[in-house]
C-alpha positions, 0 to 999 in steps of 0.5 A: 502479417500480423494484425493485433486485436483491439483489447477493450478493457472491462469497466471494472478495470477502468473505473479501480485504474481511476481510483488506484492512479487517483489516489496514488497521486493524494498518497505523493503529495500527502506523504511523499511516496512515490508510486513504483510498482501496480499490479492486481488481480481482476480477470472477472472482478476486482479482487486484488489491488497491488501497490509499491510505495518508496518514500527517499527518506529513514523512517522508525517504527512508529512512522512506518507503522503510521505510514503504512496503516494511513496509506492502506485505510486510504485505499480501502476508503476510496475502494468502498466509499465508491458507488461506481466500482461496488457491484465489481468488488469480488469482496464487499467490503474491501479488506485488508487482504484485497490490497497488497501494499508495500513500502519501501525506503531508500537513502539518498543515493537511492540505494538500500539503507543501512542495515538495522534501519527500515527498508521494507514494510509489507502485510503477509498472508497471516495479516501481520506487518512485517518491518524489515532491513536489508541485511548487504553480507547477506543480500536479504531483508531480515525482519525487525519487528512484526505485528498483527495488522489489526493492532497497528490500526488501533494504535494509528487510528488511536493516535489520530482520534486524538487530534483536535478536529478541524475547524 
């Protein structure tokens, strides 16, 4: 007979669950988008956050854009503005390169859009997002635009400094 050993999971583990799950319940109501993958990396320490978004709906370049930096800012503000998780952070301040963030969209029927709408938006390694299709002939994404990550955010964060504050 095999006897399972009890697993306790570190603090570090429970307190970015509870700011991961947290916020990913603001990122649904907010925007709309519904949590289908998790994942990270944190065998000693927080290093690495992954999470998969798809949002039922056709988005354009610009709304992916404003998507995606909105959700990825969430993240990191939630990651850095709190006291609690600090000290387990393997990189303080989170950055971009610490949560892995993927959108993507689907139709109604929930099957892959259209080829030329967007179906995917992601940050590789060279901290560009990519916006891609799914291309049915070839049973691949295809990239319709990409940008440095940085760019993005100064067009996004541009955008929204000129909205008139709340009252």
């Amino acid at each position: 007979m095999v006897v399972p050993i009890p697993h306790r999971q570190p603090l570090y583990v429970k307190l970015s669950k509870k700011i991961f799950f947290d916020y990913a319940r603001d990122v649904k109501r907010e925007y709309n988008l519904n949590l289908s993958k998790v994942g990270g990396a944190m065998m000693h320490d927080v290093k690495q956050v992954f999470a998969g978004f798809t949002g039922v709906r056709s988005v354009t370049h610009e709304e992916a854009r404003r998507l995606y930096v909105e959700v990825l800012e969430g993240f990191l503000d939630r990651y850095n503005s709190s006291e609690e998780i600090r000290p387990y952070l393997h990189d303080y301040p989170f950055g971009v390169s610490n949560i892995e963030l993927m959108l993507s969209f689907v139709d109604e029927n929930r099957g892959r859009p259209e080829y030329g709408k967007m179906a995917l938006v992601f940050v590789g390694k060279d901290q560009t997002i990519y916006y891609e299709t799914y291309n049915h002939q070839n049973k691949d994404f295809e990239t319709l635009f990409s940008e440095p990550y940085t760019e993005a955010r100064e067009i996004v964060m541009g955008e929204k400094s000129f909205l008139p504050e709340a009252v």
